[in-house]
N, C-alpha and C positions, 0 to 999 in steps of 0.2 A: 740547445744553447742559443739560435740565433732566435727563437721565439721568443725565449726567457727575455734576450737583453732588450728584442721591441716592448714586452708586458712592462719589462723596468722602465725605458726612460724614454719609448717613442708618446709616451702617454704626455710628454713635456709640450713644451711652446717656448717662444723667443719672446722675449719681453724688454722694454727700455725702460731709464728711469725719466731723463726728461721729457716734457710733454712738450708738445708743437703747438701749433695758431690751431685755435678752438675750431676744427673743420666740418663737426657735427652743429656748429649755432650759425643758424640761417636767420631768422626772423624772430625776434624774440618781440618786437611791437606788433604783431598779429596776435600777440597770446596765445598760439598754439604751439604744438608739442614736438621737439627735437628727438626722431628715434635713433637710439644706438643699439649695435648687435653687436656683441661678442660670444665669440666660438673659443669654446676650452681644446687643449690638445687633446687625445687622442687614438695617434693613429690609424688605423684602418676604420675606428669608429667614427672619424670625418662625417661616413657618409650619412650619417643621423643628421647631421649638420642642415644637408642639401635635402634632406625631407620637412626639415619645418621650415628652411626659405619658401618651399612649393606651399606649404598651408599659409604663409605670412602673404606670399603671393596672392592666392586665392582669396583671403578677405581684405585684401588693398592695402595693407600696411606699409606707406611708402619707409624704405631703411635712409639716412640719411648720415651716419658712418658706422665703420663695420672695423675692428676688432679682432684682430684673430693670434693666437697661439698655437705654436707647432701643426699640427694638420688643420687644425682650425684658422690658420693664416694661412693657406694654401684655400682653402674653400672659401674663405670672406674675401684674400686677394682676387682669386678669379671672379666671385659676384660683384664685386667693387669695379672689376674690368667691363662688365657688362654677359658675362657667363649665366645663360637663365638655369635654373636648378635642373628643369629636363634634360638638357645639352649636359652639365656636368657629372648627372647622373649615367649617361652613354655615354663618357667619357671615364667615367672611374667601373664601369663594368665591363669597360671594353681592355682597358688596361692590360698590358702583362707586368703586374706589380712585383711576381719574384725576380721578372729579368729587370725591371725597374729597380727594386730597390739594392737587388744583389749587385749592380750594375754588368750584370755577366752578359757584356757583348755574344750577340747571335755571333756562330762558329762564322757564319756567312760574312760576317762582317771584320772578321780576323784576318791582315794579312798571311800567305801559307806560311812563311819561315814561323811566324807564331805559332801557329796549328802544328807543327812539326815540335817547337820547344815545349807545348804544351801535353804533348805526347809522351814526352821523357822525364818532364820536370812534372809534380804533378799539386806544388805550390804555385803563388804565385811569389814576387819578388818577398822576403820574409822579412829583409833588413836591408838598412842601408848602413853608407860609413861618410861621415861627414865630419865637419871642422871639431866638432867634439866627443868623437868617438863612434861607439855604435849608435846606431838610429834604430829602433823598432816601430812599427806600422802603430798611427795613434788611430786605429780603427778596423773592426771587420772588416768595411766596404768603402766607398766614395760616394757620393753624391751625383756625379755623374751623368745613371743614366735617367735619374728625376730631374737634375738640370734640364733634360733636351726634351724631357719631355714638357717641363714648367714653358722651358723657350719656346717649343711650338704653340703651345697654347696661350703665348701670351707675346705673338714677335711683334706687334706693332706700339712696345713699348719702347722708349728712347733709354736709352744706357741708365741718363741719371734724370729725374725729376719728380718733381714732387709731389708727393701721394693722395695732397689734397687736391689737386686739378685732375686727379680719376674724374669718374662718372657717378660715383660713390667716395670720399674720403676716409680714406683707410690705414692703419696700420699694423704692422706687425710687432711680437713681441720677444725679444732672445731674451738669455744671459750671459753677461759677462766674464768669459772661464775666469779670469785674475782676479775678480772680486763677489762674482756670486748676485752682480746689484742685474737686477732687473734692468732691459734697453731695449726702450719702444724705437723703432725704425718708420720715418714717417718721409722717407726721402732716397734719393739713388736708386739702387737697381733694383727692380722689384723682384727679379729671381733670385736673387743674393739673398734679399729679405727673406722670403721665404723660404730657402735651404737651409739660412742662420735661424730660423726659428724650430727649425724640426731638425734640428744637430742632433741625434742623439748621442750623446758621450759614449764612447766605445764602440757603438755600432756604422755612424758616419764621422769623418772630417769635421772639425771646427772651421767653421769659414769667418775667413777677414773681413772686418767691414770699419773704414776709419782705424784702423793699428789696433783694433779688440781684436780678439779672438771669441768667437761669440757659438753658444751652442744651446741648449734645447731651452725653450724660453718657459716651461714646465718645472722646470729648477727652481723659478724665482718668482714667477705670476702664472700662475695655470689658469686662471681665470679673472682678466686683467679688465674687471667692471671701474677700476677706479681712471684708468687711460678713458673708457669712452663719456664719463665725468668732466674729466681735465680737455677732452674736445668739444664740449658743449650738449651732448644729451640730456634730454630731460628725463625722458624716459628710457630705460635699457632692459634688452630683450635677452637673455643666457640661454644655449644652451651647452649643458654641461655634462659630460662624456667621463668623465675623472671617476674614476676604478677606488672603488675606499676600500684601505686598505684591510686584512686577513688577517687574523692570529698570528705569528710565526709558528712554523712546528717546534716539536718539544727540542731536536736535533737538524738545525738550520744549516744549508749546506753554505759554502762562499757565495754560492748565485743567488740562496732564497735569502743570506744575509743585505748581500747588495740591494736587490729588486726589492725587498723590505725597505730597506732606510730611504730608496728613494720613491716608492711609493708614501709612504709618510710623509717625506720633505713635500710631496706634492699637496696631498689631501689639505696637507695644515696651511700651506699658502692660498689655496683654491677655497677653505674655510675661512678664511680671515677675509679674502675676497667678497665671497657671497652674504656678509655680514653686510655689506655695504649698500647691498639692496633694498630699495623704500617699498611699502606695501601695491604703490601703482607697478613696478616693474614686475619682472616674467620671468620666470624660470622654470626651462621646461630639464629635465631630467631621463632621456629616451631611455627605453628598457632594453638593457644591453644582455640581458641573460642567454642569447644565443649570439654572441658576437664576441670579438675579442680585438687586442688593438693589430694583431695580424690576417687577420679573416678579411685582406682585401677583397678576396674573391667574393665576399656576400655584401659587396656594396647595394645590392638589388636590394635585400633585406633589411642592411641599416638603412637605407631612404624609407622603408616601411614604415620604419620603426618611430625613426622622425616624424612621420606626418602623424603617425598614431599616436605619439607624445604629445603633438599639438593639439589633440581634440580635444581637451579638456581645458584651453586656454583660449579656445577660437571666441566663445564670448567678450573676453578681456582686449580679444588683438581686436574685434569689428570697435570696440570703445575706444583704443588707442585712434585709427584709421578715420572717427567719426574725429577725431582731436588735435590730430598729426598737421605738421605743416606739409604744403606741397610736398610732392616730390622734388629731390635736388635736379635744377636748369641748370647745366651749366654748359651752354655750345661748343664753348671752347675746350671742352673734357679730353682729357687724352684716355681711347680708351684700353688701352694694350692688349686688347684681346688680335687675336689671328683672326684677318679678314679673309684666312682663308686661297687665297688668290697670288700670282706672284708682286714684287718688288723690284725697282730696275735701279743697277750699282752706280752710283754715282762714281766712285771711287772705292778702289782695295785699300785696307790701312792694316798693319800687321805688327799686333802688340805681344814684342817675344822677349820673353826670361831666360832662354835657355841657349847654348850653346849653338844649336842649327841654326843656320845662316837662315834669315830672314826672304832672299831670293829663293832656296829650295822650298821652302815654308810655303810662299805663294807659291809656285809651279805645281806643288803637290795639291794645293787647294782648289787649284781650277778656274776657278773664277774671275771674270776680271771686268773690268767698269762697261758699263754699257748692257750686260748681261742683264735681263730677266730670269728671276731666280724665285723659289718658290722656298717652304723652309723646311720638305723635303731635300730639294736641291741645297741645302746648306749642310744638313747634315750629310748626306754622302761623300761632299766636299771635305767635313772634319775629316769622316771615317777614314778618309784618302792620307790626310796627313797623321791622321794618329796610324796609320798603317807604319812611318818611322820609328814607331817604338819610343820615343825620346821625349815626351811628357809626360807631365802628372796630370795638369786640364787642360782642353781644349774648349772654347766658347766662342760664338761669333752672335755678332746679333749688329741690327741697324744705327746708325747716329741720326739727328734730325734732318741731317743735311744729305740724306741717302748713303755717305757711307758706310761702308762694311768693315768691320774691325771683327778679326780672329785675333781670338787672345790665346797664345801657349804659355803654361808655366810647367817650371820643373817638379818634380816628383817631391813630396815632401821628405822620402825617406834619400833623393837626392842622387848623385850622377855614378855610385857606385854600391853596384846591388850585390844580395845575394836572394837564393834558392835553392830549394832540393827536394828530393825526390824517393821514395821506398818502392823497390819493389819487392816480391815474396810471390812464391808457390811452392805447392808441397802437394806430390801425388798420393803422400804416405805409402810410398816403397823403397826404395834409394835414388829416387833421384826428388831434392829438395832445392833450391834457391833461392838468395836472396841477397840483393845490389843495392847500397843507398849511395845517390849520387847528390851532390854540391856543384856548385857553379858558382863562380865570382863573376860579374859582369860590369864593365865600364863602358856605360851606354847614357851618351852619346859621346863617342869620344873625341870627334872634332865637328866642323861646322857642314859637313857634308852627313852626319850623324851615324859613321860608323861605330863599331862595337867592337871590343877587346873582352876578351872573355878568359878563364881559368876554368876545367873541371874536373874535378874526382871522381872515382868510383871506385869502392870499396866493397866485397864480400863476396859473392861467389864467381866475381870475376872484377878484376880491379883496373885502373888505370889514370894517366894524369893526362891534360892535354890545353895546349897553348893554340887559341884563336881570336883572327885578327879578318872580320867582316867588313867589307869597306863599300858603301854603295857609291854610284857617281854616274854621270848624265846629269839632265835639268831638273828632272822629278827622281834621280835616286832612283829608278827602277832598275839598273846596271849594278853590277856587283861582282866582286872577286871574296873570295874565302880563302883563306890559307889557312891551316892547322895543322901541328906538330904535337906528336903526342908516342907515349908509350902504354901498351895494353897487354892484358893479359886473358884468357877465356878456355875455355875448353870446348874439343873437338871430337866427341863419340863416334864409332862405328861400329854400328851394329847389322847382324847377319842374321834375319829371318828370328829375330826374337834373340839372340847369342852376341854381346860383347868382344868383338874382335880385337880394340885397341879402344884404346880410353886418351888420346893426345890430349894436353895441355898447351896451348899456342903462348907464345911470348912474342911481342915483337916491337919493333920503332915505327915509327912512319910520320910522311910529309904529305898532307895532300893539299889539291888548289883545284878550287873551280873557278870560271869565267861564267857568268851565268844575267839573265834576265829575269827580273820579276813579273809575272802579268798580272801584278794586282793581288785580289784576294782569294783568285782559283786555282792559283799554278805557279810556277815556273820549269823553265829551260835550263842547262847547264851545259857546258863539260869539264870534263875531271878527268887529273891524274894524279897519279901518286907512287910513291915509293916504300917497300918497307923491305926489313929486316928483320929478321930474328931466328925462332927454332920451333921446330914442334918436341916435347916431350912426350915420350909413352911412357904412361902408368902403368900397362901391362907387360912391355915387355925389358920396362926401367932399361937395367947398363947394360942388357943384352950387345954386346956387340955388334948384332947384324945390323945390316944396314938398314934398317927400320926402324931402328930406336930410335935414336933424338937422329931430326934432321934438320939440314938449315934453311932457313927460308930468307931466300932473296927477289924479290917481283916486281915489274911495275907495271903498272894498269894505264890503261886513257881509253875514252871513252865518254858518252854521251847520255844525259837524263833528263829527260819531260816527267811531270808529276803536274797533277789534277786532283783538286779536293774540296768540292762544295758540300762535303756531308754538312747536317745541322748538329751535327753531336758526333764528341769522337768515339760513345762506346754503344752507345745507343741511338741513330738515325730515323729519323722519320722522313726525311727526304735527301737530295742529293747523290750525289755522284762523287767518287775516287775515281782516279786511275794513273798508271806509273808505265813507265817501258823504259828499261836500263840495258845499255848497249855497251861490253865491256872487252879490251882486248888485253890480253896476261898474259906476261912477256915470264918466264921461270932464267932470271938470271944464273940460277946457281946447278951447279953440274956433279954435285959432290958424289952423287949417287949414281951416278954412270951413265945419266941418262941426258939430252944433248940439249939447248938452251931450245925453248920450243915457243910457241904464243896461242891461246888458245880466247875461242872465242865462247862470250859466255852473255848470253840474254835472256830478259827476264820481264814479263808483263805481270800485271794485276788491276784486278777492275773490282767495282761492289757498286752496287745502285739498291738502295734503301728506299722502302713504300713506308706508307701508311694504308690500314687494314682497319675503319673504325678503332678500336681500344687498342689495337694492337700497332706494334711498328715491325719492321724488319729490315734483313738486308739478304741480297744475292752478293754470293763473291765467288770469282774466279780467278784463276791464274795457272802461271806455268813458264817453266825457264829450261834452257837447254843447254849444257856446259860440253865443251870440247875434251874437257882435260879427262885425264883416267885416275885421277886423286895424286896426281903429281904436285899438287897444290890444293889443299886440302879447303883453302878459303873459297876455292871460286866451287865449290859442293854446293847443295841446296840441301836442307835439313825440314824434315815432318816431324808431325810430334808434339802435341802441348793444345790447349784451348784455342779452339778454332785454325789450329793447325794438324787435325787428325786427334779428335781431345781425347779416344781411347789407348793413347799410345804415351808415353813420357817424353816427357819433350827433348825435342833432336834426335830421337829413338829412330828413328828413319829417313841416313842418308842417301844423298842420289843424285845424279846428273843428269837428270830429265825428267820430269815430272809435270803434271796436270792436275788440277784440286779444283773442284767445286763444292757450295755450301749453299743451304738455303738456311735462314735463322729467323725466329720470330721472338716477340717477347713483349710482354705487355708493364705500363707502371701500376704500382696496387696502391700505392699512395695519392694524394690529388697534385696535380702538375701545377695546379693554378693559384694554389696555398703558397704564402708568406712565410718559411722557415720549413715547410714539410720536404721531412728526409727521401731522397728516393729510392725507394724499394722497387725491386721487377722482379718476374719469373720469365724463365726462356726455353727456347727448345731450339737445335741445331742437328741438322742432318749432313754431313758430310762422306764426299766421294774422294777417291783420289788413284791414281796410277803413277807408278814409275818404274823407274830402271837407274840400280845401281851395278857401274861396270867399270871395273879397275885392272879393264884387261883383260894378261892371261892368268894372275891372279885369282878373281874374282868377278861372274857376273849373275846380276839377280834382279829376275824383271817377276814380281810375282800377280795374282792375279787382281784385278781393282781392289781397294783396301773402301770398307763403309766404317764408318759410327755414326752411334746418335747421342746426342747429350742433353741434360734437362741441366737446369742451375735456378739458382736464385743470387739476388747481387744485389748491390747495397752503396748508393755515391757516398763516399766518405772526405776528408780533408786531405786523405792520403792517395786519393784514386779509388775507381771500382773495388768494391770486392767481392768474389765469382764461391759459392761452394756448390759443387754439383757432381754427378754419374755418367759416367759415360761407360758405355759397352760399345765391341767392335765384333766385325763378322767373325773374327779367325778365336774366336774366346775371350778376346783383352777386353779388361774391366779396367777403368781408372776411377777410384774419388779423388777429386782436385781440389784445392785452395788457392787462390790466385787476390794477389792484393796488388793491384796497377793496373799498369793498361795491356794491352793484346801484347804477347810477346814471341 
């Protein structure tokens, strides 16, 4: 799907309708020749673009303005900045264009409470609720993380100025969502211009520019020959990347109907264009038959392509080059390309739409006058304040006058979200699950940018719960959580393969942390809480005895550090987890004879993920030691389930002491470096583990180390992983699994 909607409408460009001061007519009393270059959008086929700059290069063709539409105003902007085609070339093959275009921030770069939400919820926000109702997402993705990449490569441009005092006069081309009318952009922020020209509809954001709403300029001029006209070219050079359009099939689905009409809308405007061309101009037409407008990854190949295009026009361009006027002087050029080097702050300036107080804003950003700063060091600076959770953009970039202006705005779907979340497994024996949870979230909800949340859960174990996150200190790294809520879950024990009691837990509770953020590795805390309610037994229902329903009343405090720089929460190739929870259970209630007691209950976990050539992996260990003899059936530790002993059904193996190791490997069969490619892997996991389950003079059972091995295959979906795989154990257990989420 995400492939389709780049083929449909990343093929676009941004276009205007009025024209600016003629920026391509230099000398017209020399009688020589004004060259103009326009670039057609696109997409990933750009890079055909940057292979016949390099041949135009080579026989001297000075450009004298440049033209561009949707990805082709991203290539002509940067050559206009002073970008020579070999630099743009290791620039666009160096790229990570799925985490670019996806804008799917590196894990690394996630504050942990995220990595933790992101763990359960396996959306991101779906909807918003605003002054007129519901809001839904007007997009796949955002723009984002092309933003920060356009900004590095282009920081020593000033916020707003004029496109003719580049180094090259240049514009770019959108269109206008409310009217459809082509708008050439020849002024202001040139990374604006170039976001608002490769809009594509449905798959990015429509960016503002002047109160338009402006999106792929491919809609309305795909190939916008009659702009480098109206700025004075004599001569004009195309090339043109525009996909003509295919038959419809006989039975056209909703996507190959859409991708249909606007590949048409495209070809017929980009034909009425090329109409416009006199027999001195050029049009080169690159062979895109191994290419596609998502095949960033083969930007190596479209540069080929490009320059192979040009070999059959290099006679024509050394004639232009014998005829052309100089090249454009202009000293005073601004040229916005990155010098690379740092900048020293004149002044912080902090331009916010949004609810958080402007003072936490800058303390979370770091920065402050006098600094030398690099545009590395700018982005880590956002990452630090987008680490609050509580916008929609973040940008920061130079004024002339050295200062630094971050800009935050609000989320478009707005200050009250929602989310949700599936999970499912099914060992296909009896034991099946499967929980879909929701989340309300009001974020930010004062100027300190705390969070108020609602959540549900619903189906094989349910519950509601009311939370109230509030961070505070100078950067917000300080933080209390309170939550109240009611839950419901089930509680197995099982004996050496045998069903002993089947409990149903019900209960209330309050809990509160006091806690520290460290950023985006970890945090501190401590925690207490209180609950109430009962255990049910299924097996042994209205039995009388004192084992049936029991009542539960507890309260816990106690202490937790957590660490997590993995790069991926299901699949790692580097980093580090690790946890240790430190828990004291007080058993309030005495109903059963037995005396109010406190038991001490801890519990570590570690994984540290390699890379192995093709392959990734992860080591994981852990182990927790519980005081209680199932007096309290919550502070139990439970085995059983994928990568939790995956030959066994899951929770099939309680215990109050226990050790578990795992080694896992797994490689991706799809390419990682592809634009819309689905991820596919195959895996393998070997797992150990020991325990002791002891409930006294009841019951105890310490049997001998338990192994499995497991093979799977899995599949990143919208809804989380999805796991189908084998597993056998030493003692005979055989499981087939189905797992749709994350680790459970």
């Amino acid at each position: 799907m995400f492939r389709q909607m780049i083929c449909a409408a990343a093929i676009g460009g941004l276009l205007g309708a009025p024209a600016f001061a003629q920026g391509c007519d230099h000398d017209d009393a020399d009688g020589r020749l004004d060259v103009g270059l326009v670039l057609s959008g696109g997409g990933a086929l750009a890079s055909t673009h940057i292979g016949v700059l390099a041949a135009l290069e080579e026989e001297g063709v000075p450009v004298h303005c440049v033209v561009g539409t949707s990805m082709g105003s991203v290539v002509g902007g940067l050559y206009a900045a002073g970008w020579s085609p070999d630099e743009m070339r290791a620039e666009f093959e160096s790229a990570d264009w799925p985490r670019l275009i996806q804008n799917s921030r590196g894990r690394d770069e996630l504050p942990f409470r995220e990595k933790d939400r992101q763990d359960e919820y396996f959306s991101d926000y779906v909807a918003g609720w605003g002054e007129n109702g519901l809001v839904l997402p007007t997009s796949v993705t955002t723009l984002r993380g092309l933003q920060g990449f356009y900004r590095r490569m282009l920081d020593e441009a000033p916020p707003v100025f004029d496109f003719d005092d580049m180094p090259i006069p240049y514009r770019a081309v959108a269109t206008d969502l409310g009217n459809g009318q082509a708008v050439v952009i020849g002024e202001g922020d040139i990374v604006e211009a170039m976001l608002a020209s490769m809009s594509v509809p449905g798959l990015f954001d429509p960016r503002e520019i002047n109160g338009r709403l402006l999106v792929d300029g491919g809609l309305s001029k795909q190939l916008p020959v009659d702009v480098a006209r109206e700025m004075g070219a004599d001569v004009v050079i195309v090339v043109d990347t525009t996909i003509e359009p295919s038959d419809p099939p006989a039975n056209p689905s909703v996507v190959q109907i859409a991708q249909q009409i606007v590949q048409v809308q495209v070809w017929t405007n980009r034909t009425e264009q090329a109409e416009l061309l006199g027999p001195g101009d050029i049009l080169i037409r690159p062979d895109l038959s191994m290419l596609s407008t998502a095949s960033f990854e083969r930007a190596g190949d479209g540069f080929e392509s490009g320059v192979n295009a040009a070999a059959p026009f290099r006679a024509r361009m050394r004639e232009i080059a014998a005829q052309a006027s100089a090249p454009v002087d202009n000293p005073g050029a601004i040229s916005a390309r990155s010098g690379g080097g740092t900048r020293q702050v004149a002044r912080i300036e902090i331009d916010n739409n949004t609810r958080v107080s402007d003072a936490l804003i800058a303390e979370r950003f770091g920065i402050e006058a006098g600094d030398e700063v690099s545009r590395e060091d700018i982005e880590n600076a956002i990452t630090e304040v987008a680490g609050l959770q509580a916008f929609g953009t973040i940008d920061a970039g130079f004024q002339d006058d050295g200062t630094l202006t971050l800009r935050t705005r609000e989320r478009y779907l707005g200050d009250d979200l929602f989310q949700a979340g599936l999970t499912v497994s099914n060992t296909f024996d009896r034991n099946s699950r499967y929980v879909l949870r929701g989340r309300y979230s009001r974020i930010p909800l004062n100027a300190a940018g705390g969070e108020l949340g609602v959540s549900l859960t619903l189906g094989s174990e349910y519950g509601i719960a009311l939370e109230w996150l509030q961070p505070f200190g100078p950067e917000g790294r300080y933080f209390t959580d309170f939550e109240a809520g009611f839950e419901g879950y089930p509680l197995p024990l099982d004996f050496d393969g045998d069903r002993i009691d089947d409990y149903w837990l019900e209960n209330w509770y309050v809990e509160a942390e006091l806690g520290r953020d460290l950023g985006r590795w970890g945090q501190i805390a401590l925690v207490a809480d209180y609950r109430t309610g009962e255990y049910h037994s299924d097996i042994l229902g209205n039995d009388p005895t004192e084992f049936s329903d029991v009542q539960l009343e507890i309260a816990r405090v106690g202490a937790a550090f957590e660490i997590d720089t993995l790069d991926h929460p299901d699949f790692p190739t580097s980093g580090r987890s690790f946890s240790a929870e430190a828990l004291w259970i007080t058993n309030l209630n005495s109903e059963i004879g037995l005396p109010q007691q406190t038991y001490e209950r801890i519990r570590l976990t570690a994984a540290q993920a390699f890379g192995l050539g093709d392959w990734g992996g992860v080591v994981r260990a852990e182990g927790g030691t519980s005081e209680d003899t199932g007096v309290v059936l919550q502070s139990l530790f439970f085995l059983g389930g994928f990568r939790r002993l995956s030959a066994y059904s899951e929770r099939e193996l309680p215990n109050n002491d226990y050790r578990y190791a795992s080694v896992e490997m797994y490689r991706r069969l799809t390419a990682s470096d592809a634009v819309g490619s689905i991820p596919l892997y195959v895996g393998g996991l070997v797992e150990v583990a020991e325990f002791t389950f002891d409930l006294g003079d009841f019951l105890v059972y310490q049997p001998d180390p338990v192994f499995s091995i497991t093979g799977y295959g899995a599949v990143n979906t919208l809804l989380g992983p999805v796991y189908f795989g084998l597993s056998a154990g030493d003692r005979g257990n055989k499981a087939v699994f189905l797992y749709v989420g994350r680790n459970f």
